[in-house]
Structures are given as C-alpha cells and as structure tokens.
LOFI-186588 format. One record per residue (C-alpha): residue number from 1; residue in three letters; y, x, z. Coordinates in nm, 3 decimals, always signed. Last residue first. Layout:
BEGIN
     k     r        c2        c1        c3
   NUM   ALA         Y         X         Z
...
***
This chain:
BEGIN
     k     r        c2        c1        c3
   431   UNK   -22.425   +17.969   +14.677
   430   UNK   -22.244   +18.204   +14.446
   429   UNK   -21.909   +18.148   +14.264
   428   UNK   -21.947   +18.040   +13.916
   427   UNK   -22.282   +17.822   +13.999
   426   UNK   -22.253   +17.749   +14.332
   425   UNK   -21.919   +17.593   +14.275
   424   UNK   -22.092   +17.376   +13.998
   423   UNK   -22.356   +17.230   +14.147
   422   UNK   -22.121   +17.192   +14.514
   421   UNK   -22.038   +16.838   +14.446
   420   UNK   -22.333   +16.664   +14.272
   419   UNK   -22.542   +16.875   +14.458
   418   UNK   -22.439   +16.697   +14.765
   417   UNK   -22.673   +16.421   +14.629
   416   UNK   -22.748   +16.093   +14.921
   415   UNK   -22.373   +16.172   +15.054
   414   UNK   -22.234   +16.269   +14.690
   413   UNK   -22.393   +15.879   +14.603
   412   UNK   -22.299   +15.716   +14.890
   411   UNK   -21.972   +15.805   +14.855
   410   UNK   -21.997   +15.691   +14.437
   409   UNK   -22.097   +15.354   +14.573
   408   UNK   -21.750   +15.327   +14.770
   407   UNK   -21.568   +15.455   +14.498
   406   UNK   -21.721   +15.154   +14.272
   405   UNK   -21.682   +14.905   +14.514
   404   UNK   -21.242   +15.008   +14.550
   403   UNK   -21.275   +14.953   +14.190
   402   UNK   -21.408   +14.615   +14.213
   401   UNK   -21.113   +14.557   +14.421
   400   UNK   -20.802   +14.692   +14.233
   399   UNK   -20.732   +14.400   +14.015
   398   UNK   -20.667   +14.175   +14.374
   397   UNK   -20.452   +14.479   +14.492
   396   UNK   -20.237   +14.451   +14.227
   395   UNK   -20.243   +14.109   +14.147
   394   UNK   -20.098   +14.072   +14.560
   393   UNK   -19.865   +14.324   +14.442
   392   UNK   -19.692   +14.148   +14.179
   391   UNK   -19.568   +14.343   +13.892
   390   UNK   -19.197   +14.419   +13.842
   389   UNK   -19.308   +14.732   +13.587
   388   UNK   -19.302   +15.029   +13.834
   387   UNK   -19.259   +14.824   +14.154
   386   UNK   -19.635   +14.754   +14.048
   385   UNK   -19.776   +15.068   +13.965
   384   UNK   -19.626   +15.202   +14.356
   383   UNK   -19.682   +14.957   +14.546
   382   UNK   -20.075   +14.980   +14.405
   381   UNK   -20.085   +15.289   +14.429
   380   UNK   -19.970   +15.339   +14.785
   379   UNK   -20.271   +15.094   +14.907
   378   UNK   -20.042   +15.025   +15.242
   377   UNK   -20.280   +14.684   +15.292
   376   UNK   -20.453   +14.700   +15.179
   375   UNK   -20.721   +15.019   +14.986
   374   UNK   -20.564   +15.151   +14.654
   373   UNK   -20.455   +15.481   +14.803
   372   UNK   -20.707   +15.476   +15.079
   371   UNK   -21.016   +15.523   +14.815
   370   UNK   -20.874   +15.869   +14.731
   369   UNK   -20.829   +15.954   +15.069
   368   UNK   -21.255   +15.888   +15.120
   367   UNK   -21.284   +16.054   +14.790
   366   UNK   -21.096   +16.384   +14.880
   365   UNK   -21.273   +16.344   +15.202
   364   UNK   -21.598   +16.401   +15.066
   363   UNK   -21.435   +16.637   +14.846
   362   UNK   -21.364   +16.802   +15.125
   361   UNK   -21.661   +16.777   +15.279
   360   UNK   -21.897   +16.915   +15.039
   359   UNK   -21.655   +17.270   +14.989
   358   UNK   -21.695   +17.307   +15.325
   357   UNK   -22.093   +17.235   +15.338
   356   UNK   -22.185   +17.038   +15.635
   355   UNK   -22.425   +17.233   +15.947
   354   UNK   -22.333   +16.990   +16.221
   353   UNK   -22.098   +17.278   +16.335
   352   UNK   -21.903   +17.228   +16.043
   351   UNK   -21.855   +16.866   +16.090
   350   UNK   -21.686   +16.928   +16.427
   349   UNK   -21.483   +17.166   +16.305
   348   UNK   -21.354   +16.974   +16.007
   347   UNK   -21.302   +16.661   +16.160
   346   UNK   -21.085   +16.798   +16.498
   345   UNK   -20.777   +16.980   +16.332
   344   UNK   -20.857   +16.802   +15.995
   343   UNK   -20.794   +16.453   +16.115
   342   UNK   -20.399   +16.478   +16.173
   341   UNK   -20.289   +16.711   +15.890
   340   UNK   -20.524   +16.504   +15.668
   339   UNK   -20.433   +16.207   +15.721
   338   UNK   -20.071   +16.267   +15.684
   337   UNK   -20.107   +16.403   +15.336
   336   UNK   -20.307   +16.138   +15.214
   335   UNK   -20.070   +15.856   +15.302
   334   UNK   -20.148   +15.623   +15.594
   333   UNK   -20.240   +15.285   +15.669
   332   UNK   -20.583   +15.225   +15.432
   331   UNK   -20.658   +15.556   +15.468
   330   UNK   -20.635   +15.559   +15.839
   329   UNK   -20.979   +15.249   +15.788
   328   UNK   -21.136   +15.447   +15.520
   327   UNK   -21.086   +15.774   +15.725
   326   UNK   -21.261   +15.681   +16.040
   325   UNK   -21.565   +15.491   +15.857
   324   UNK   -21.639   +15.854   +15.744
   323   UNK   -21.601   +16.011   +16.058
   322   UNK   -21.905   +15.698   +16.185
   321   UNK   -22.089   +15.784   +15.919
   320   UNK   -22.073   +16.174   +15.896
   319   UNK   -22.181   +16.150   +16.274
   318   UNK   -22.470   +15.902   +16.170
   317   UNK   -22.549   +16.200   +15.919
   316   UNK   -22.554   +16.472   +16.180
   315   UNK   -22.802   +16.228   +16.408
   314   UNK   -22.615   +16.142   +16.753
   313   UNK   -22.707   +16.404   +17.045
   312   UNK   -22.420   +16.243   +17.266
   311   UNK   -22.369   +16.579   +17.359
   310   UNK   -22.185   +16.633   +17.035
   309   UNK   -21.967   +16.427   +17.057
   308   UNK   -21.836   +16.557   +17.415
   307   UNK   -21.836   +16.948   +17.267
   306   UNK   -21.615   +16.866   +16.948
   305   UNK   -21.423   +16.621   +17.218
   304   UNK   -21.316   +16.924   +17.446
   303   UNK   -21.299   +17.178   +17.195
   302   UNK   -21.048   +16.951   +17.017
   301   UNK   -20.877   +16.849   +17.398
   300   UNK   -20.843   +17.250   +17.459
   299   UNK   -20.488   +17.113   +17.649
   298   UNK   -20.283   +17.473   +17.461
   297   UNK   -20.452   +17.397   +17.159
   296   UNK   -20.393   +17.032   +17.096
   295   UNK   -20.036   +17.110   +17.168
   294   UNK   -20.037   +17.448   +16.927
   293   UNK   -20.161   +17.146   +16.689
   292   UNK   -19.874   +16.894   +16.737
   291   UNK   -19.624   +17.187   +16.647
   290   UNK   -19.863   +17.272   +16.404
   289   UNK   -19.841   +16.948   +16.248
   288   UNK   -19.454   +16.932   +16.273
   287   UNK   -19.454   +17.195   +16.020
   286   UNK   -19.735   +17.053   +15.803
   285   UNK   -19.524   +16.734   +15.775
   284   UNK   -19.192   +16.864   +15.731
   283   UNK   -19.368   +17.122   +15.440
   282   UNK   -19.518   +16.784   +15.300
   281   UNK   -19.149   +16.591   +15.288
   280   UNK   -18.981   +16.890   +15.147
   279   UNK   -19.242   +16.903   +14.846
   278   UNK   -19.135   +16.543   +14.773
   277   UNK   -18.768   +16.597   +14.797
   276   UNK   -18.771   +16.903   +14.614
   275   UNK   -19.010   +16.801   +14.357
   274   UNK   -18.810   +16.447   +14.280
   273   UNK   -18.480   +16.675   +14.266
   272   UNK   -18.631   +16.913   +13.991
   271   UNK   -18.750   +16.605   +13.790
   270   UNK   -18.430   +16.479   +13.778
   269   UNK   -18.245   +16.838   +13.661
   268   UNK   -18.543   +16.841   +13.396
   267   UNK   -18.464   +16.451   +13.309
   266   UNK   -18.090   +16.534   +13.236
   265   UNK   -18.119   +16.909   +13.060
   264   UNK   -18.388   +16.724   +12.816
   263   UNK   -18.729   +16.708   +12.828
   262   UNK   -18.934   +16.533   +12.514
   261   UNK   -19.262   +16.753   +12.521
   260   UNK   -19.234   +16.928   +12.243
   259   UNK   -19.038   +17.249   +12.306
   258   UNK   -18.789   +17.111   +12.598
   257   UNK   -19.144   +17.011   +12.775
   256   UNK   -19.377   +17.279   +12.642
   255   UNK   -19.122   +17.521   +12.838
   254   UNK   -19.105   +17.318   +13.148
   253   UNK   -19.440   +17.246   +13.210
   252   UNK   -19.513   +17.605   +13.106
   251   UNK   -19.305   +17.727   +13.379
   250   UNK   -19.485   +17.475   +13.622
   249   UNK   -19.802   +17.589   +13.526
   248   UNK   -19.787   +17.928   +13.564
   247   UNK   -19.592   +17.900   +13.921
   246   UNK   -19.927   +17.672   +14.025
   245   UNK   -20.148   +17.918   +13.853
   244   UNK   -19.991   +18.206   +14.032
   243   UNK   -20.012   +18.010   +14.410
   242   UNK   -20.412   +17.904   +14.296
   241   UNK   -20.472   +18.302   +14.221
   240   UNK   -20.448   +18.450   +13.854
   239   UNK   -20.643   +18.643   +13.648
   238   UNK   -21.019   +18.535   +13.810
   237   UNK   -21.169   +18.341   +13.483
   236   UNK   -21.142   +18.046   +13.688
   235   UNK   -20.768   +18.024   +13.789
   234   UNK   -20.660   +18.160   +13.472
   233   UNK   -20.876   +17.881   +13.295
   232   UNK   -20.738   +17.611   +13.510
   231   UNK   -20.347   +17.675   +13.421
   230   UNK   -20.344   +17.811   +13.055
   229   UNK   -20.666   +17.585   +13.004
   228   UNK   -20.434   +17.296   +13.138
   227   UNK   -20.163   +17.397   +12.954
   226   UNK   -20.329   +17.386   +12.619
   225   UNK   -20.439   +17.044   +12.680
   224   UNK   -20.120   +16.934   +12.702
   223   UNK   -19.991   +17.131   +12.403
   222   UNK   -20.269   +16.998   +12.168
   221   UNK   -20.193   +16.607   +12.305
   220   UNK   -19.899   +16.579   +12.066
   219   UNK   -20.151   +16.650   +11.768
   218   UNK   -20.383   +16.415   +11.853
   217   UNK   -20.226   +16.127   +11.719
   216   UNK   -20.253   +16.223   +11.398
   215   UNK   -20.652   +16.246   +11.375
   214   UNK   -20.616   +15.913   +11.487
   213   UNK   -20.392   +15.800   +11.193
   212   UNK   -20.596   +15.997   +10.985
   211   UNK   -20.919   +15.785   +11.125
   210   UNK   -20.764   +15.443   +11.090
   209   UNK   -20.690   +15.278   +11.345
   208   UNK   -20.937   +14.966   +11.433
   207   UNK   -20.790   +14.590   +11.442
   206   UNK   -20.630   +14.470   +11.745
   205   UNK   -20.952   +14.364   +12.003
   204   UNK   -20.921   +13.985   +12.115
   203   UNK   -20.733   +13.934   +12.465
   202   UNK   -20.842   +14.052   +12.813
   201   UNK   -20.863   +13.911   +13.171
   200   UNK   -20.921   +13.605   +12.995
   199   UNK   -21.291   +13.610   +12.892
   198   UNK   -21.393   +13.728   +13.212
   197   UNK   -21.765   +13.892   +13.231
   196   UNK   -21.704   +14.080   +12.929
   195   UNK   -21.403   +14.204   +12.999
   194   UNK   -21.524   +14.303   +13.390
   193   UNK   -21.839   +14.481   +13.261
   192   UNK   -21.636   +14.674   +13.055
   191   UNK   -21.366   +14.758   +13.310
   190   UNK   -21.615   +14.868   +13.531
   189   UNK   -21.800   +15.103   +13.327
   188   UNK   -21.511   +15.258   +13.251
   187   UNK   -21.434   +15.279   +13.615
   186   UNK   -21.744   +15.448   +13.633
   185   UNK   -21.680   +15.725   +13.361
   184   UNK   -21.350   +15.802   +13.566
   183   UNK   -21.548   +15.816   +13.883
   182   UNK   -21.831   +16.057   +13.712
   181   UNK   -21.556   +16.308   +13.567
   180   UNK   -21.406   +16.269   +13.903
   179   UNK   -21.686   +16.357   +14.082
   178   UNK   -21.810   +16.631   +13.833
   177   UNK   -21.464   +16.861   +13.828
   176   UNK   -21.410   +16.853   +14.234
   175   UNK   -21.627   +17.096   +14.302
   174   UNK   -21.417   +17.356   +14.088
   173   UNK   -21.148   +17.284   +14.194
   172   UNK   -21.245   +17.357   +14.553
   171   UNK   -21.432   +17.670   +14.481
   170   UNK   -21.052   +17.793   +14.353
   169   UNK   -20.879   +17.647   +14.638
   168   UNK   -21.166   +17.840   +14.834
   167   UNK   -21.153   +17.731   +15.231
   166   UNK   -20.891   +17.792   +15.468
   165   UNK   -20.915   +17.489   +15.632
   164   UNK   -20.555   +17.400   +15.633
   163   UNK   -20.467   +17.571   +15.305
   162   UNK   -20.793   +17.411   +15.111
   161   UNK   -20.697   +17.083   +15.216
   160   UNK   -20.361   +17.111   +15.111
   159   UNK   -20.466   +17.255   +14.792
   158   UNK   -20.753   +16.998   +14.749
   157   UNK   -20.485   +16.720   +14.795
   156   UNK   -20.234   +16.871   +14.575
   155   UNK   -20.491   +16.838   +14.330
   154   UNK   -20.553   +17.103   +14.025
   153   UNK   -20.797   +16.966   +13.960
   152   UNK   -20.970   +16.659   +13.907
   151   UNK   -21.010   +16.459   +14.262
   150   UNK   -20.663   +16.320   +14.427
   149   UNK   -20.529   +16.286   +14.025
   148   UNK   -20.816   +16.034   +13.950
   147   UNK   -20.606   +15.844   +14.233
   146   UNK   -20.389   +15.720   +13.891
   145   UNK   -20.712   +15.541   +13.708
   144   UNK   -20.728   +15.325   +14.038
   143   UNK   -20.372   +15.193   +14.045
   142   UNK   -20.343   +15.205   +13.664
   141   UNK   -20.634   +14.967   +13.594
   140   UNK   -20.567   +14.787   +13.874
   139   UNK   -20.253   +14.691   +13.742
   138   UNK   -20.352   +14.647   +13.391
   137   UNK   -20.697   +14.404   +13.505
   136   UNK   -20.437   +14.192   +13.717
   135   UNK   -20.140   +14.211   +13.501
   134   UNK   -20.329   +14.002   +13.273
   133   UNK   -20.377   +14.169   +12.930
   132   UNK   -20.181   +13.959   +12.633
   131   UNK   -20.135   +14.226   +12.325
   130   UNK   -19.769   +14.232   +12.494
   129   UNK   -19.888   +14.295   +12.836
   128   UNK   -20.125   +14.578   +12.759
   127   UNK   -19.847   +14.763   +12.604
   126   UNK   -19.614   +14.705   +12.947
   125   UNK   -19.892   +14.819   +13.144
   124   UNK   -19.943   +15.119   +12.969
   123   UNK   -19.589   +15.312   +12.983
   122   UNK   -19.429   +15.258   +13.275
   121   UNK   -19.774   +15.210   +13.471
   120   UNK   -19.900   +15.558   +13.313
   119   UNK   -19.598   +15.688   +13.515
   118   UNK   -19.586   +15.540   +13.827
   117   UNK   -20.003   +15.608   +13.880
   116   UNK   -19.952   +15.958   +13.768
   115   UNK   -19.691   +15.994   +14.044
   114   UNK   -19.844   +15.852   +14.271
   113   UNK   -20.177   +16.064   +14.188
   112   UNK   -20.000   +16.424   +14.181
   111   UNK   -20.221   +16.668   +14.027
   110   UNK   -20.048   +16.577   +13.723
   109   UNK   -20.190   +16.784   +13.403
   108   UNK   -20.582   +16.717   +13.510
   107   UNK   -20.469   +16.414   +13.647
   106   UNK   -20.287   +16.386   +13.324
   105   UNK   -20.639   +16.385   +13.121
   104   UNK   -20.804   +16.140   +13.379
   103   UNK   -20.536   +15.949   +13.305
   102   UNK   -20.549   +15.883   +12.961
   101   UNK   -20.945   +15.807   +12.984
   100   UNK   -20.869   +15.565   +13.224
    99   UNK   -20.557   +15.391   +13.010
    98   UNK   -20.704   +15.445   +12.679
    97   UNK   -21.040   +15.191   +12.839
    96   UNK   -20.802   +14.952   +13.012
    95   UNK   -20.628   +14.933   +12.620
    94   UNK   -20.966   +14.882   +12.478
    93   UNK   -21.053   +14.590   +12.667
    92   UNK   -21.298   +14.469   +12.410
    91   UNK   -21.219   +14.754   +12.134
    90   UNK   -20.975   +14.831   +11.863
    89   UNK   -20.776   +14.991   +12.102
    88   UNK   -21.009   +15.226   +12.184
    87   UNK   -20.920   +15.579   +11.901
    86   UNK   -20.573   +15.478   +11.829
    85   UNK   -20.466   +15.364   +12.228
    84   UNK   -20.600   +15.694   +12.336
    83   UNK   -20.341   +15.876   +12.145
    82   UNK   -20.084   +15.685   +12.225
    81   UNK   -20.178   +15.733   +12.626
    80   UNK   -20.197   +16.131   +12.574
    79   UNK   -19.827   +16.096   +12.369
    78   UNK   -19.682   +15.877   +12.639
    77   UNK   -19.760   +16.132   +12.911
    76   UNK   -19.654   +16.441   +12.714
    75   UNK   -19.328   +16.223   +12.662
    74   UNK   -19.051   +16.405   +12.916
    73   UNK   -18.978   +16.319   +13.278
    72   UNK   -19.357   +16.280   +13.395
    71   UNK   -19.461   +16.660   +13.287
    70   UNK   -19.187   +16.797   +13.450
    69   UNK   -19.259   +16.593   +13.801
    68   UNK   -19.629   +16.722   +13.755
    67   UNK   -19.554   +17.126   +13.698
    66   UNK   -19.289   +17.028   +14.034
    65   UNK   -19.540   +16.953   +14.215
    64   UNK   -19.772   +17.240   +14.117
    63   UNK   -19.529   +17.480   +14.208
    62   UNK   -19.416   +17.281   +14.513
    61   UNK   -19.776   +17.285   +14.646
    60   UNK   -19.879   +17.641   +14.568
    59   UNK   -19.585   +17.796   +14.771
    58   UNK   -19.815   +17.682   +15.100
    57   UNK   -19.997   +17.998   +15.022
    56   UNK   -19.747   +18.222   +15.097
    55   UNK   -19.738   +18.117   +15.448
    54   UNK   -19.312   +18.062   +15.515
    53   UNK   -19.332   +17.709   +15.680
    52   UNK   -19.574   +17.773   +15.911
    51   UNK   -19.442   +18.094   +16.112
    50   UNK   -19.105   +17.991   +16.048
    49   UNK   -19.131   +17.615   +16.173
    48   UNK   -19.352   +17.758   +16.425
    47   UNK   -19.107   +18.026   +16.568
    46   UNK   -18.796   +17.877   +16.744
    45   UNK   -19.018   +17.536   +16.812
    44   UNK   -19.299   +17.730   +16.996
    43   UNK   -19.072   +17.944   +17.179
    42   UNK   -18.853   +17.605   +17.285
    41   UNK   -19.202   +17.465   +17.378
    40   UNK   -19.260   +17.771   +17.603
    39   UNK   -18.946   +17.774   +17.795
    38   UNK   -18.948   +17.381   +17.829
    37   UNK   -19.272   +17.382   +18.006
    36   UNK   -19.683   +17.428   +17.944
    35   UNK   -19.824   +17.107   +17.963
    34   UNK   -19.551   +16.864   +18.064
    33   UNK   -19.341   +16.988   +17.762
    32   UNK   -19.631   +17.050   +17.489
    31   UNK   -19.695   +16.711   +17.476
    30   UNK   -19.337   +16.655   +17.423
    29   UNK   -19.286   +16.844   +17.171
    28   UNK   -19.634   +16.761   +16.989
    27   UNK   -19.531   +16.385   +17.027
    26   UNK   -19.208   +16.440   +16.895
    25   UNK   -19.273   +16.637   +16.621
    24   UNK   -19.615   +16.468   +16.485
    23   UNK   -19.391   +16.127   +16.527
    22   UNK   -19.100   +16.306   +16.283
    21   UNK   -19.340   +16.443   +16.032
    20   UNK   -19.515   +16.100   +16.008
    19   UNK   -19.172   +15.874   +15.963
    18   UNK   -19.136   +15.639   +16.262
    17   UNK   -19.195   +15.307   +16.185
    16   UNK   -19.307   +15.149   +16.484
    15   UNK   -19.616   +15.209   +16.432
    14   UNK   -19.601   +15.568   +16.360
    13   UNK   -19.415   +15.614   +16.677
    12   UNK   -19.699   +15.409   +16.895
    11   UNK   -19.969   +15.643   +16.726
    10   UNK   -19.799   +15.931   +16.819
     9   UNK   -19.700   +15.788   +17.206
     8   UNK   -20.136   +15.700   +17.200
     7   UNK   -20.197   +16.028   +17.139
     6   UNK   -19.992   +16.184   +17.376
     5   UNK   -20.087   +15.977   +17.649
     4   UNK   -20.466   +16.040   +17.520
     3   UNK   -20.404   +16.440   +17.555
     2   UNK   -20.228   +16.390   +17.890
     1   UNK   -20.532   +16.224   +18.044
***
C-alpha cells in the first residue's frame, strides 16, 4: 500500500511540473520516512548523494558531454554537412539525404541526440529552405536523423544504461553499431520514397559538384573522423576504458576545435557551461534515483512485483510486449534519462530472469527511448529542431511520422533477429 502511495505522489509531482530529480527526491524521502523513520532517511540522504555521486564510472558522462558541446560550438558540424551537400545535393531530396548521412557521422562525434538535433537544425534546415524544402520534410529530417545519437556510439544513453545495469559499455557500443547503421539507411529509404511520392515536399535537384570540389570538401571531415577512431578504436582495441575514452575525446574535441575546428576562447567557455549544466542535471537525477531506489529496497515492492508477474505465467515475449508498450507510451512524456532511472530498477530484472540478453535489451530500449524523442506530444527533438530555426512544431511532428513507422518496424525486426544486436558483441567479445 505504501509503495503505490508513493508512486502515485511521484507521478502526481511530475505532473504537476515538478522537475524529475526533484519528484524522485521527494517521493523517495518520504517513502523512506513512514517506512523506516527520520533517523534512517537522514543516513540515507547524508551518504547517498556521496555514495552515488562520486562512482568513477559516472565521470564518463560529463567527459563525453562535454566532447559533444565542443564539437557543436566550433564548425566540425558544418564542415560534415558541407561535405555531404557536394556529393547528394544534386539528387531528388538530396539535401534530406546529406542531412541523415551527416548525422549519423556526428552521432558518432555527438553522443548527445538534442544536441545533434539543435545543431544540424542551425545549419541544414536553413539550406534546405532556400533551395525551397518544406519545413516539414527538413524538420523531420533533423528530428529523427538527431536520435541517431541515442544508438551509434559513444551514447550517453548506453553509458547510463550500462552504469545502472552494470553491463559492458564497451559490449554496448559495440551492439549498438548495426541498428543504427540500419536506422540511418532506413530513413534514407524514407526520405526517398517520400520525394518521390510528394512532388512538393522537395524542389528540383541543383546541378552535380564536381568531383575536385567533392574531393575538397572532405578535407575538414579528416579530423572528425580521426577523433572518432582516436575515441572508439581505444575503446575496442582494449587501451583505454569507456571513462578514458570519454576524457580522450573531450581533450581532442577541444584541441581539433581551436586547431581546425573553428573554437574560439568565447564558444569553448559556452560550451563548458552547456556541459556543466547538462551533466549536473543527470548526476541530480541518478542521485535522487537511489534515494527513490534504497525506498524500493527497504518495502521489497521490485521483488514483490518481479515475483507477482511472473506468476501470472505470461509467455516471455508477451512480457517483452506489454514492457515494451510501457516505454513508448513514458517515452512519449519523459526524457531518456528519466526513463531509465525509473524503469530500470524493476525492467531489467524482471527481463533477465525471462532469459533476455543484456546487451539485447538495452538496445532494445535504446530504440524504444530513441522513438520517444520524436514521439507527441513532449517529442524533445522536435522542440528542440524547431525553436532552433523558428519552425513550427505541429510541421515538426507531422514530418516526423513516417519516421516514427520506420523505428517501430526496425523493433520488430531486433525482436524477430536479436542477432542483429548482439552479432557483433559476440564476435569481439565472446558469446
């Protein structure tokens, strides 16, 4: 009875407004109140914050945050998006096509898919307005394109999965390569389908670049691409752990940024702040989520419900289903971060003991947050792309729909073929 009081005063708070960290705090506080005391809660909230906040491990979020927030400030981004404007432009929605393929490069550089999605909206969606794209196929363009940052690696996402289920950051990465090489490959698919279907989404292809002046282009991209085998590679070939990689890439962020990259004293001090306030926001939430969780603990409601679901005897892949169905509808509320603080404590037990792959399921979920980010009505891509350039939302979220299909038919597809996911994790680490 206490447990669903509890629950229902955290889902009240976020309703009303109350910021995620600050509900999980309250509602873990005072759970943790009437079911053990005020001695023990003011234990709890002396040493959780400490106990949490200070796991070396969590130091791979701001590092790769802040690798991201460099990357945005200077003209790496513009450069990659140049480039693939010379070699598809010339092409029937050419401009969608540079934009995807763009995109799925600074995921790669990013791991940050608001971010990615404000950026490449700043720079793409005014180009595809002057050669006379509607801001519906450019705006869900970038929206979608920009959650390809949730899947390739490195992902704040998988890290913050990884950390709370203590499963292989590294494996993780790895297992997330395929999916989003395949969902950036359908959205391509998409978008040329959808020009040729609508004559007026797009206008008549520019003529083609030349190949010198493609050949050109590329040479701004050489030090992005560099950093991501700096970053990736040393996290693969064994030298350096996830936390490592993250510091790696952040200091080469910065360097390749003041080198070539366009950063100045100005934009680096800016992107400094953005990290701070951003990684400060996570740590608040994963703080107040073990507050909430020493609550969960100290009732035994997980154990509780792991052990009443699965008396109901329901098939493991109805169960998958039905948790499945759970995060498309909290993805379409909350941010990523927040649903996966709150749904990981019970979810990943409970689909562990139904025999699911780890490294499966969270890329599972990857994709199931993924999807949230452009679902309504909070679709945080969407706000975000479109307060980026003035845009409309309701065009936003009306461009982003056949891409919202599309990740829907690639779940079915990892559900039907898990080897999909864990191919290439089985292959460099052992099944």
């Amino acid at each position: 009875m206490l447990a669903a009081l509890i629950t229902l005063l955290l889902v009240g708070l976020i309703l009303f407004g109350v910021p995620i960290a600050f509900s999980l705090l309250i509602a873990g506080a005072v759970g943790l109140f009437f079911s053990l005391g005020f001695a023990p809660l003011l234990g709890i909230l002396k040493s959780a914050p400490y106990a949490t906040g200070s796991d070396f491990v969590l130091s791979t979020i701001p590092m790769f945050i802040l690798m991201a927030e460099l990357l945005a400030a200077g003209t790496i981004v513009r450069d990659i998006f140049q480039a693939g404007d010379r070699f598809f432009s010339h092409l029937k929605g050419g401009l969608a096509f540079a934009t995807t393929i763009a995109s799925a490069l600074i995921a790669a550089l990013m791991g940050s898919s608001p971010a990615a999605a404000a950026t490449m909206s700043a720079i793409a969606v005014p180009e595809m307005r002057q050669y006379g794209y509607k801001d519906k196929l450019s705006l869900g363009v970038v929206s979608a394109a920009g959650t390809l940052a949730v899947m390739i690696p490195p992902s704040i996402i998988l890290i913050l999965y990884g950390i709370l289920t203590e499963t292989s950051i590294g494996k993780l990465f790895l297992a997330g390569v395929v999916p989003g090489l395949l969902t950036a490959g359908c959205f391509i698919a998409v978008i040329a389908i959808w020009v040729r279907t609508d004559k007026t989404i797009a206008p008549k292809s520019p003529p083609k670049h030349d190949l010198k002046e493609r050949l050109r282009s590329l040479r701004r991209v050489y030090p992005a691409l560099l950093l991501i085998m700096l970053v990736l590679g040393g996290i693969y070939g064994g030298v350096v752990t996830a936390s490592e990689a993250g510091a790696l890439g952040a200091a080469g962020a910065l360097v390749i940024g003041f080198l070539v990259g366009g950063l100045n004293r100005t934009s680096a001090k800016e992107a400094f702040i953005r990290a701070i306030k951003t990684s400060s926001m996570i740590f608040a939430i994963v703080v107040a989520a073990a507050i909430y969780g020493y609550f969960l603990s100290s009732t035994q409601v997980i154990q509780d419900l792991i052990g009443w679901i699965e008396a109901l005897g329901l098939n493991r892949h109805v169960l998958l289903v039905v948790v499945l169905l759970v995060y498309l509808v909290l993805g379409a509320f909350l941010d990523p971060v927040s649903i996966l603080v709150i749904t990981l404590p019970l979810g990943f037990p409970l689909m562990m003991n139904n025999g699911f792959d780890p490294v499966w399921f969270g890329i599972v979920v990857t994709k199931m947050v993924e999807i949230g980010l452009i679902t309504p009505p909070v679709g945080m891509n969407v706000f975000v792309a479109s307060a980026a350039v003035d845009g409309k939302i309701s065009e936003g979220f009306a461009g982003v729909l056949p891409f919202v299909l599309c990740e829907l038919c690639l779940i079915l597809l990892f559900v039907l073929f898990p080897e999909v996911i864990t191919y290439l994790p089985n292959l460099f680490y052992g099944a």
